[in-house]
C-alpha positions as CSV (number, residue, x, y, z in Angstrom):
1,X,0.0,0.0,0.0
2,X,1.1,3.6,-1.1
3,X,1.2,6.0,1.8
4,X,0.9,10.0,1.7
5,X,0.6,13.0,3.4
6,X,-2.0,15.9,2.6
7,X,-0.9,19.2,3.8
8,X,-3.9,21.3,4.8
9,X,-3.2,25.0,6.0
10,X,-6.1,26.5,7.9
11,X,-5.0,30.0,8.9
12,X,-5.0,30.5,12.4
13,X,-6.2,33.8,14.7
14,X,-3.3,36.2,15.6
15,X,-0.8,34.2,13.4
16,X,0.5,35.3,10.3
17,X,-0.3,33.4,7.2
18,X,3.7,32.8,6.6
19,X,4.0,31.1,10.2
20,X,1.4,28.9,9.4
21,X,2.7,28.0,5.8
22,X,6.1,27.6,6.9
23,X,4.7,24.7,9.6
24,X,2.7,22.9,6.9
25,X,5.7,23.3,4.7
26,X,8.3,21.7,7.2
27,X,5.7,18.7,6.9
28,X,5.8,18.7,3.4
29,X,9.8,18.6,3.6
30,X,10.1,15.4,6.3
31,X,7.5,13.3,3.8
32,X,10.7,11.8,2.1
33,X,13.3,11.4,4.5
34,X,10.3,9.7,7.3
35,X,9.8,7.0,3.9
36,X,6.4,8.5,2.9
37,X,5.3,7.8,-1.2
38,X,3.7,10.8,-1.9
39,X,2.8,14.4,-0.9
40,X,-0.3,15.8,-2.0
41,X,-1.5,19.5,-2.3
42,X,-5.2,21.1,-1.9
43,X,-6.9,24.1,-3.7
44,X,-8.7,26.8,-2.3
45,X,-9.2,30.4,-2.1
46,X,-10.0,33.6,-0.1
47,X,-11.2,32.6,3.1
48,X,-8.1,30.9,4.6
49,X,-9.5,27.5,5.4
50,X,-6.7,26.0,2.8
51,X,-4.6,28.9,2.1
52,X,-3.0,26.5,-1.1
53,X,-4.4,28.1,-4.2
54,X,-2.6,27.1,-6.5
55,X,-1.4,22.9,-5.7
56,X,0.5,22.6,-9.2
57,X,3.2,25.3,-8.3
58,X,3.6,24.2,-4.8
59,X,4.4,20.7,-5.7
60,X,6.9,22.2,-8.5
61,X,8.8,23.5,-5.0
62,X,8.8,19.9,-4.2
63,X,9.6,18.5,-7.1
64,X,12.8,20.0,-7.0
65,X,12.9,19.2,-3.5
66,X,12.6,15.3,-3.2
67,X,13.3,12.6,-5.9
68,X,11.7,9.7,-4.9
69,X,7.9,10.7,-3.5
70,X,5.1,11.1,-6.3
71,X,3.3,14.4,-5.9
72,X,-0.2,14.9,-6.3
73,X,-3.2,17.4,-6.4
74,X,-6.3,16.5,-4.2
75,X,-7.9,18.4,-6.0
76,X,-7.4,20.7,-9.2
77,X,-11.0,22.4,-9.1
78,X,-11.4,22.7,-13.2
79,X,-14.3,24.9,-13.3
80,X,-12.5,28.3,-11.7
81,X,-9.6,27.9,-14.9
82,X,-8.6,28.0,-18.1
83,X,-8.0,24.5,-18.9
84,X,-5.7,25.0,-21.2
85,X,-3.5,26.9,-18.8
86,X,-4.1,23.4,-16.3
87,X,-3.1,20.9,-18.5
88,X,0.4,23.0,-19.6
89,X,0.9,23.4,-16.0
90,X,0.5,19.5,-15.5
91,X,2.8,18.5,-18.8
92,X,5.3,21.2,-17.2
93,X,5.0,19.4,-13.6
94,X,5.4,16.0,-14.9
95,X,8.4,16.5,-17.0
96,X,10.3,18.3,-14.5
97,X,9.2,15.6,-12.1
98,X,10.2,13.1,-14.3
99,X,6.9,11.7,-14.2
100,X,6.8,11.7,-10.4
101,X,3.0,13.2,-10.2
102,X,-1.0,12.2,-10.0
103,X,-3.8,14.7,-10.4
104,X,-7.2,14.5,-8.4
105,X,-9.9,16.9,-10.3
106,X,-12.9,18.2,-8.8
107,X,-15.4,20.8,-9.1
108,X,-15.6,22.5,-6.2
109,X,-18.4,23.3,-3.4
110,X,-17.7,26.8,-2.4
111,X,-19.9,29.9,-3.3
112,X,-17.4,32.3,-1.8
113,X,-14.7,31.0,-4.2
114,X,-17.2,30.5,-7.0
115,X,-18.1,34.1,-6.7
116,X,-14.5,35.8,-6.7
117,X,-13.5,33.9,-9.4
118,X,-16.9,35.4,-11.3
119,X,-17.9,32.0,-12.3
120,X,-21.8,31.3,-12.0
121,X,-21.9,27.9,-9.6
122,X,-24.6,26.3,-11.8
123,X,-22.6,25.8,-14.7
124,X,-19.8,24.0,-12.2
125,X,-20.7,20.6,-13.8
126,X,-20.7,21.1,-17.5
127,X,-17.8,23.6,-17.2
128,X,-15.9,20.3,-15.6
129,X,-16.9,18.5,-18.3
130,X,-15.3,20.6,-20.9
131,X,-12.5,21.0,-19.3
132,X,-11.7,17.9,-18.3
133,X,-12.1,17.4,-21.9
134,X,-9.6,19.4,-23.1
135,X,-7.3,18.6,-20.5
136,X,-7.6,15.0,-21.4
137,X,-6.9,16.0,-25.2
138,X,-4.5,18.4,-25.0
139,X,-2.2,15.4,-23.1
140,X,-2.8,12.7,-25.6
141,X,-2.6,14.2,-28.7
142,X,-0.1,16.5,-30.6
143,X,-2.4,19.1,-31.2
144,X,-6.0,19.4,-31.0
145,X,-9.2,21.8,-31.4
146,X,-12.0,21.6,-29.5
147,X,-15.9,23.6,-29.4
148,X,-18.0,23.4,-26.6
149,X,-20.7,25.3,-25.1
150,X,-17.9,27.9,-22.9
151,X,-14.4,27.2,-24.9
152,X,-14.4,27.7,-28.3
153,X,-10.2,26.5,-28.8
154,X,-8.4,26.5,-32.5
155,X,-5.6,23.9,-33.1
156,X,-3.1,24.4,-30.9
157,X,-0.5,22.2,-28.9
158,X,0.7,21.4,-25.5
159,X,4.6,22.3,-25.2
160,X,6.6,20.8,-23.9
161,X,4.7,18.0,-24.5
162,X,4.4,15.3,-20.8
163,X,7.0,12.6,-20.7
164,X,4.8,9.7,-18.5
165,X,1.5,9.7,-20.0
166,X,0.2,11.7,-16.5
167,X,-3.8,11.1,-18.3
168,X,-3.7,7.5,-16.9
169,X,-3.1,8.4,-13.1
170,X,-5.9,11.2,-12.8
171,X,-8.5,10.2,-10.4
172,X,-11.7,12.3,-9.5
173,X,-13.7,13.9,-6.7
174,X,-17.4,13.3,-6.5
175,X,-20.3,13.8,-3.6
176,X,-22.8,13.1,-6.4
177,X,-24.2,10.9,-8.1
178,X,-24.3,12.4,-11.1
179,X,-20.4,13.9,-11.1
180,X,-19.5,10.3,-9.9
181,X,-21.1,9.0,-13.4
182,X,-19.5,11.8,-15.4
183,X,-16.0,11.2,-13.7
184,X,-16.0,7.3,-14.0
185,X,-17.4,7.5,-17.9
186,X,-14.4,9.5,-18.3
187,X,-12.0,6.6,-17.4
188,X,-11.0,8.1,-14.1
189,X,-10.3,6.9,-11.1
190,X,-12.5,7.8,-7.5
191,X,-10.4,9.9,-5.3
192,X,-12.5,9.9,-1.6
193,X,-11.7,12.6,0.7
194,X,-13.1,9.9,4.0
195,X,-16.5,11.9,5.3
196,X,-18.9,8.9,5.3
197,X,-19.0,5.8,7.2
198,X,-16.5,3.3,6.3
199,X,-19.9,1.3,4.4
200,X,-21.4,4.4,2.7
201,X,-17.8,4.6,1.0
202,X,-18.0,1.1,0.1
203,X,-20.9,1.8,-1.6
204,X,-19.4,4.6,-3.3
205,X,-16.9,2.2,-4.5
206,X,-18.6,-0.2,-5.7
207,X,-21.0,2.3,-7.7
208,X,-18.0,3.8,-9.3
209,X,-16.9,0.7,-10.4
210,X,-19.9,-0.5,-11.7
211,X,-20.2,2.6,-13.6
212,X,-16.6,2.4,-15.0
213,X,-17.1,-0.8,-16.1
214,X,-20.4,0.1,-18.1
215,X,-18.3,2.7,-20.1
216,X,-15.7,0.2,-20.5
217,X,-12.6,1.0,-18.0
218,X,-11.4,-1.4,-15.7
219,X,-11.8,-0.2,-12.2
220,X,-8.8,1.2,-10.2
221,X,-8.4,1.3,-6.7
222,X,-9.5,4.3,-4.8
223,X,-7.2,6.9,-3.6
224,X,-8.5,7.9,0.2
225,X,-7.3,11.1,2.2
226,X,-8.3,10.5,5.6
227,X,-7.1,12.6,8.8
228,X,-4.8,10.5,11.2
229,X,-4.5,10.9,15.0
230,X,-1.5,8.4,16.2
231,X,-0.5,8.3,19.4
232,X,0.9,6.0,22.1
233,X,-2.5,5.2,23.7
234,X,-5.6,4.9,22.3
235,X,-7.0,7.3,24.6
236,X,-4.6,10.6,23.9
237,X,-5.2,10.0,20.0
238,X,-8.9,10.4,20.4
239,X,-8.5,13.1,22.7
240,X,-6.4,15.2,20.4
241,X,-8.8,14.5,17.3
242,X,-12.2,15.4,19.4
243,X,-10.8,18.0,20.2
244,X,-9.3,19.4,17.0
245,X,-11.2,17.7,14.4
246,X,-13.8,18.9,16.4
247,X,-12.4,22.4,15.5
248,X,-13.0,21.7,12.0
249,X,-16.7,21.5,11.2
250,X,-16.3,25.5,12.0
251,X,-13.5,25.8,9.5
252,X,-15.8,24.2,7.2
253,X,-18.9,25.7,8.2
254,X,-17.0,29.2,7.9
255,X,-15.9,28.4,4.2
256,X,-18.3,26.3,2.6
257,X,-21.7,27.8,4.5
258,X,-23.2,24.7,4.3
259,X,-26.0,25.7,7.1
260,X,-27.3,28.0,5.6
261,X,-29.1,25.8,3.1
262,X,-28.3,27.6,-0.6
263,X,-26.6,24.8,-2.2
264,X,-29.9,23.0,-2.5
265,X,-31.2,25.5,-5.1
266,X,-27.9,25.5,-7.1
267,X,-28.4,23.7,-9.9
268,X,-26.0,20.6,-9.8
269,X,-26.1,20.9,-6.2
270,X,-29.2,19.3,-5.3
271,X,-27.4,16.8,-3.0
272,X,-26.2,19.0,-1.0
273,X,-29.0,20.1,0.8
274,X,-29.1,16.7,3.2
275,X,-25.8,18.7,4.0
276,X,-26.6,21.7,4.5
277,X,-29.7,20.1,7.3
278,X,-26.9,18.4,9.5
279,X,-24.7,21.3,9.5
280,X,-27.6,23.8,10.7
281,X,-27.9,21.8,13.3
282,X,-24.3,22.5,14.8
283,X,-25.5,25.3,17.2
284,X,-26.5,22.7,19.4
285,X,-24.2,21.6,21.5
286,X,-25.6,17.9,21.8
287,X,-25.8,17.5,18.1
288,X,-22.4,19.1,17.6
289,X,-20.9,16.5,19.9
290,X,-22.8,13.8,18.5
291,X,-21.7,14.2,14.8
292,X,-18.0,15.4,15.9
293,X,-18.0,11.7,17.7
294,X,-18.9,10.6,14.8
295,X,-16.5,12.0,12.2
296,X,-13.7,11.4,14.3
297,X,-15.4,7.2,14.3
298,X,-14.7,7.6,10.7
299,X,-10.8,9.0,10.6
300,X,-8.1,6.9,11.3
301,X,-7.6,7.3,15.7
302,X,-5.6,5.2,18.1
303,X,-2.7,3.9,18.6
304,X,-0.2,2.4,16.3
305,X,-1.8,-1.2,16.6
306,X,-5.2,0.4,16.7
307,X,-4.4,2.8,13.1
308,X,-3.1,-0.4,11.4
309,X,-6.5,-2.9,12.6
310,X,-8.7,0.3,11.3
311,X,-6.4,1.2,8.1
312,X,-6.9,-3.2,7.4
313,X,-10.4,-3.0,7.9
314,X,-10.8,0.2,5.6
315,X,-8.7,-1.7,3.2
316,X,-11.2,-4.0,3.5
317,X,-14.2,-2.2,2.8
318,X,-13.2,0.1,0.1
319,X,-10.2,-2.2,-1.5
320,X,-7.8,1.1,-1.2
321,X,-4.2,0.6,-2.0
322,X,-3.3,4.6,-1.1
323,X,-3.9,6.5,1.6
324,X,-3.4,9.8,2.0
325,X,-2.6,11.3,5.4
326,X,-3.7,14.6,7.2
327,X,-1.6,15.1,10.3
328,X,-2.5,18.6,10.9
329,X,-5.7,19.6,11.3
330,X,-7.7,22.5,12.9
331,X,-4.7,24.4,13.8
332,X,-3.4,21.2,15.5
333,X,0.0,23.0,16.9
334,X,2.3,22.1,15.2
335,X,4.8,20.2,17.3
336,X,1.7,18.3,18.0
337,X,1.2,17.0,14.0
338,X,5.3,16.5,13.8
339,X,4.8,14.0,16.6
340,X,2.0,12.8,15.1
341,X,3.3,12.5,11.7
342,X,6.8,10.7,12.9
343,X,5.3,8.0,14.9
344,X,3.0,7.0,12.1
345,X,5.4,7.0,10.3
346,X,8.0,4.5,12.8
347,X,5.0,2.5,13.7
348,X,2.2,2.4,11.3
349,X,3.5,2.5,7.7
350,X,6.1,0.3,7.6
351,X,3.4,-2.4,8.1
352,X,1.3,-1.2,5.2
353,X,4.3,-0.7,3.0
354,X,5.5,-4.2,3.6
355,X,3.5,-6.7,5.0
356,X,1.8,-9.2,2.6
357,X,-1.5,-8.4,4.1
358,X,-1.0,-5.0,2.4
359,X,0.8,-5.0,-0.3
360,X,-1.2,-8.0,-1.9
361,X,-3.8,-6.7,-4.8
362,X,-6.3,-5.6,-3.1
363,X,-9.9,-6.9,-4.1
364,X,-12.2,-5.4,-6.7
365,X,-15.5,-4.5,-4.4
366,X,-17.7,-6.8,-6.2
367,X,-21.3,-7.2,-4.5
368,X,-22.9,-3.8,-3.0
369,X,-22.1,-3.4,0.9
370,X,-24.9,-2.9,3.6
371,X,-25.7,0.4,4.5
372,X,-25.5,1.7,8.0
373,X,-26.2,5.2,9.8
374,X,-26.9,8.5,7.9
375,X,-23.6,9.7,8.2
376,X,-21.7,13.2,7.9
377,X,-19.2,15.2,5.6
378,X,-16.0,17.2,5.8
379,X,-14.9,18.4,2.4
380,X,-11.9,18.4,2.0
């Protein structure tokens, strides 16, 4: 099993941005030398819940930083650029990578980045689709053209050109049905950012697969970012993720406004609104504590022997062979996700890097799982 690490950098009161960057950044520079195989950088905008916007030149930094760890991008959110401009940015990344990279797409969930980028929400899906698209052709062939309903593109060519065929190791973000079809007919593969329980993602699994299969792909496994809370007992892990995953559904709340219902009307966001219900209920306390339990039920919490029987019997469930790893979390302090990071790291992945009962194949999700309680979400 591939293991990463996600760097996620929530600006924090009183700090400067740069303090908080520079933390997240030290992270970013032990993922080699602690034997982690990738690194993976977010997107987002304005509001300092990620403050990553633009994931393909931050992993350039690394890129010349390490030479071992592949580098990837949970996610690129297509709709708020040019996609032209994306998929020279990815040819650019994986030659000077020398191949080193994997790209999750997405399409985004944020009015308040939606709106400063001027881009009207309800066109997020089909504005994915066509540049998704493009991105896919402007990789594979040596020069293309391409009309649609928002680019319009003459025949032109990516230079320089990508060295590693990058087009097979993009994966996609869904928390729809309907961009879960569009992503799988597309011949991607499902990257999961973990917000369900462990049998609701099953289910998303095996959906996807299905649906790849119909369009003629052969299923991949999932890529999973999940946050991580190692410690020596089982009881300081869970305190230090109540506590600070806990500080996260305001993070979210604060950038995505989930509670106060809109999405529902947004056209292509009529999921949403079971969302938007559960997080209007967050005022009170007794539900807050509830689904905070909860999430952190559904992260990976305990200690090193407890992480590995959860990360087997997530394995299990979803057929994962890479998970990704957030360490810091909720303006965790920061000596607090080093230590967190590092024993994972001496106790936890050399398991899933080397023992049989991970690195075998894992199994195609064949039969649909059982579905269990209504569950929650934390975008990423």
């Amino acid at each position: 099993m591939k293991v990463g690490v996600a760097l996620n950098m929530l600006s924090q009161d009183g700090r400067p941005d740069v303090a908080v960057l520079n933390e997240h950044m030290q992270l970013g520079d032990l993922a080699e030398p602690l034997g982690f195989d990738s690194l993976f950088a977010l997107e987002h905008h304005f509001t300092g819940y990620a403050m990553s916007p633009s994931p393909l030149q931050l992993l350039s930094y690394y890129a010349g930083r390490t030479s071992r760890i592949h580098l990837g991008t949970s996610v690129i959110v297509i709709p708020w650029h040019d996609p032209i401009r994306i998929a020279e940015q990815i040819a650019l990344l994986d030659v000077i990578s020398g191949g080193r990279c994997l790209f999750g797409f997405g399409r985004g969930a944020a009015r308040v980045e939606y709106d400063g980028f001027r881009i009207p929400m309800d066109e997020a899906r089909p504005r994915f689709k066509e540049g998704l698209d493009i991105i896919q052709l402007g990789l594979t062939q040596e020069s293309f053209e391409y009309k649609g309903q928002y680019f319009n593109i003459p025949r032109t060519s990516i230079r320089p050109g990508p060295i590693s065929r990058p087009e097979t190791r993009f994966y996609g973000s869904a928390n729809s049905p309907e961009s879960a079809k569009l992503i799988a007919r597309a011949g991607l593969g499902l990257l999961i950012v973990m917000h369900n329980e462990w049998s609701k993602a099953a289910h998303e699994v095996y959906d996807f697969h299905q649906m790849a299969m119909e369009a003629g792909h052969t299923p991949r496994p999932p890529v999973i970012l999940t946050n991580i809370s190692c410690a020596e007992t089982g009881a300081e892990a869970r305190d230090r993720a109540v506590e600070w995953l806990g500080k996260k559904w305001d993070s979210v709340d604060n950038h995505y406004r989930f509670s106060d219902g809109g999405l529902a009307s947004v056209k292509g966001y009529e999921a949403y609104g079971r969302i938007g219900r559960t997080y209007a209920k967050m005022t009170d306390q007794t539900h807050r504590n509830k689904m905070t339990d909860t999430y952190v039920k559904i992260q990976i919490v305990g200690s090193p022997d407890e992480c590995l029987d959860q990360i087997k019997m997530l394995r299990t469930y979803t057929g994962l062979d890479h998970l990704v790893c957030e360490f810091g979390y909720g303006g965790l302090p920061h000596h607090e996700a080093e230590l967190n990071m590092r024993l994972f790291a001496d106790k936890v992945m050399p398991v899933l890097q080397r023992d049989k009962l991970f690195t075998a194949p894992p199994e195609i999700i064949t039969a649909p799982p059982v579905l269990q309680d209504e569950g929650v979400f934390v975008p990423a």
